[in-house]
ROGUTOR-621838 format. One record per residue (C-alpha): x, y, z. Coordinates in nm, 3 decimals, always signed. Layout:
BEGIN
+---------+---------+---------+
!      px !      py !      pz !
+---------+---------+---------+
!       X !       Y !       Z !
...
+---------+---------+---------+
//
This chain:
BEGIN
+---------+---------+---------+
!      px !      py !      pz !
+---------+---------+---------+
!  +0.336 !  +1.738 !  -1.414 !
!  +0.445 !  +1.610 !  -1.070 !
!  +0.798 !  +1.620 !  -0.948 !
!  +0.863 !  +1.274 !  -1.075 !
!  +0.868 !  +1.396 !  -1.453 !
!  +1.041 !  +1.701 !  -1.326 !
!  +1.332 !  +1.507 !  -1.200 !
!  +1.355 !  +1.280 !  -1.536 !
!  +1.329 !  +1.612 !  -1.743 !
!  +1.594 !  +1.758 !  -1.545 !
!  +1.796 !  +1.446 !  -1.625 !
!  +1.754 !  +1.421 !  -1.971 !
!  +1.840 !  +1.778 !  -2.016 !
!  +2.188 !  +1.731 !  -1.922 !
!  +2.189 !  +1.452 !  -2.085 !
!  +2.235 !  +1.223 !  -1.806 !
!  +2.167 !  +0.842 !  -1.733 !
!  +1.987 !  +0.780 !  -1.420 !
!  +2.313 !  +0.611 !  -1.298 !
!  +2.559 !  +0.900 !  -1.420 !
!  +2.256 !  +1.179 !  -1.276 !
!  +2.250 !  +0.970 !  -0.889 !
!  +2.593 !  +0.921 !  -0.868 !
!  +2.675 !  +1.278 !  -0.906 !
!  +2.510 !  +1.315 !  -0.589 !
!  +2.510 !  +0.977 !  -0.378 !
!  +2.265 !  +0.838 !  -0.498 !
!  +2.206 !  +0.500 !  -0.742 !
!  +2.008 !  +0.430 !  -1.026 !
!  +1.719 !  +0.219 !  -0.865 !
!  +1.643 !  +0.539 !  -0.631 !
!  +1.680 !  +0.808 !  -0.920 !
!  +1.417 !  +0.570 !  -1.062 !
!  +1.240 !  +0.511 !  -0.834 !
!  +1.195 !  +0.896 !  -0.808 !
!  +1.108 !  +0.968 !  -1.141 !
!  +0.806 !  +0.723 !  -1.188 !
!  +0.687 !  +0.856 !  -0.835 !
!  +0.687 !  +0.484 !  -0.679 !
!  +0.856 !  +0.659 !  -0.420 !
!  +0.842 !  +1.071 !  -0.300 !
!  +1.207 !  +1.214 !  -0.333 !
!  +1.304 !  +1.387 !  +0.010 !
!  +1.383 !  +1.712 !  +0.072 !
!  +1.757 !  +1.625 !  +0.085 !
!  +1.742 !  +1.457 !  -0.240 !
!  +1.558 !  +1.776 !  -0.378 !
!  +1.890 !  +2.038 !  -0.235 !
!  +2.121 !  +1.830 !  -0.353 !
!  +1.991 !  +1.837 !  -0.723 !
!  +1.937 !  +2.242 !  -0.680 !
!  +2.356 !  +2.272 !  -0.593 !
!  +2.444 !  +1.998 !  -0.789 !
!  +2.322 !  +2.063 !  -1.095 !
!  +2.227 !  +2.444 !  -1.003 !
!  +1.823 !  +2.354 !  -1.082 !
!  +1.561 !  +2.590 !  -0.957 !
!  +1.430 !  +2.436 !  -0.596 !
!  +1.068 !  +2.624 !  -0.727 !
!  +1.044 !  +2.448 !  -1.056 !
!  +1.159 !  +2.113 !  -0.917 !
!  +0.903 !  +2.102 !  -0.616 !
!  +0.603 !  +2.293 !  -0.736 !
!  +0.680 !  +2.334 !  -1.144 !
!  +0.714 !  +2.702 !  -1.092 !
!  +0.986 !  +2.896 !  -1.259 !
!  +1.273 !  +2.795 !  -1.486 !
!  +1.462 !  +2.444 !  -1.469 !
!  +1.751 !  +2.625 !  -1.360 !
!  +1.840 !  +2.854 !  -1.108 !
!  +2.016 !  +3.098 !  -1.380 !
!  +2.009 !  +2.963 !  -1.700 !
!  +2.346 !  +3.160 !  -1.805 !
!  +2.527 !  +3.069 !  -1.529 !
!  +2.463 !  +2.701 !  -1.587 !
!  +2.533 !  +2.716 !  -1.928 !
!  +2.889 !  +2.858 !  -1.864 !
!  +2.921 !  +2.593 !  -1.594 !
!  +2.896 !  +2.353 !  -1.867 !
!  +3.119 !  +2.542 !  -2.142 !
!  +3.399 !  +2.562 !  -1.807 !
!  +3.382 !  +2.179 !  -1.794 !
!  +3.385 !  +2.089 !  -2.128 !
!  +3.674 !  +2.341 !  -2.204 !
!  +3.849 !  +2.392 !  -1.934 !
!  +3.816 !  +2.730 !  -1.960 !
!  +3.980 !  +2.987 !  -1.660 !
!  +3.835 !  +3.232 !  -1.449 !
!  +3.980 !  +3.521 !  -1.650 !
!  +3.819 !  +3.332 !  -1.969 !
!  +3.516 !  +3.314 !  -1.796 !
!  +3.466 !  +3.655 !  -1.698 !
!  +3.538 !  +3.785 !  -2.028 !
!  +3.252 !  +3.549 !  -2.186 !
!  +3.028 !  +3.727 !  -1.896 !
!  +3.117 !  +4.054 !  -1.987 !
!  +2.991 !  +3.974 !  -2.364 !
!  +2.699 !  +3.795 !  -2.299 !
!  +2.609 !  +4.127 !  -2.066 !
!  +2.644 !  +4.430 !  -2.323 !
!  +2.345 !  +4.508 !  -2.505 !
!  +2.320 !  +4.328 !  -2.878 !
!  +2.478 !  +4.666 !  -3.058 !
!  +2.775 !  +4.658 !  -2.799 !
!  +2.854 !  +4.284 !  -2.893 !
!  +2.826 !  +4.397 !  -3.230 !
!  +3.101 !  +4.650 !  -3.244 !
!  +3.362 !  +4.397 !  -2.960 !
!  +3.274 !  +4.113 !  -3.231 !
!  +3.406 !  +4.359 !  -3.514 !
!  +3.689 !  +4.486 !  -3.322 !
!  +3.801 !  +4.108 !  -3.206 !
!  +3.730 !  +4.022 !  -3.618 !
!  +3.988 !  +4.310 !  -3.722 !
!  +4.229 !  +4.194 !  -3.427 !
!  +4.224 !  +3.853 !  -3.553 !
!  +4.298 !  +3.935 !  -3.910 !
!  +4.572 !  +4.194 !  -3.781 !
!  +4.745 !  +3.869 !  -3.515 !
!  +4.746 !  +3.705 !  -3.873 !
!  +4.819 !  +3.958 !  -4.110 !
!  +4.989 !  +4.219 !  -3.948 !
!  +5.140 !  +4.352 !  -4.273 !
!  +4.781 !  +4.467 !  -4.442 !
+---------+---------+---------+
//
């Protein structure tokens, strides 16, 4: 797969037009095109600005090597910020979770459960 259908895949995984994914980043729709059919050879420039913009892996976009994204978690609760606003404390605390091993989450989940139905019920 060249870098071309790299680029569109990128794009189409967050769910981008190719206007909406250029203008992001300077860019307009007859060059993001012109990118992803490989008519013309994306610069290096183009390349960084995807890898901070949308936080892609410079390794997978230039040589297919690696993950689409430079941390897959990190980029995920990029998107989850954006979409809820969600603060820095919030954020951290979402870290925290997705850090613990699976039996760890299991006993915060319970405890959070019980502190919900407490905040709700605090007379049972």
């Amino acid at each position: 797969m060249g870098i071309g259908r790299r680029i569109r895949q990128l794009r189409k995984a967050l769910k981008y037009t190719q206007e909406e994914f250029g203008q992001k980043i300077g860019y307009g729709r007859n060059t993001v095109a012109n990118y992803e059919t490989e008519r013309v050879n994306p610069p290096y420039s183009f390349i960084r600005l995807l890898c901070l913009q949308y936080n892609a892996s410079e390794g997978w976009l230039m040589q297919g090597t690696g993950t689409m994204f430079s941390d897959p978690v990190n980029h995920f609760l990029d998107e989850i910020e954006s979409l809820t606003g969600l603060d820095r404390d919030q954020r951290r605390i979402i870290e925290f979770y997705l850090s613990l091993p699976p039996e760890k989450r299991d006993e915060l989940t319970q405890a959070l459960f019980d502190l919900v139905r407490f905040v709700k019920h605090p007379e049972s």
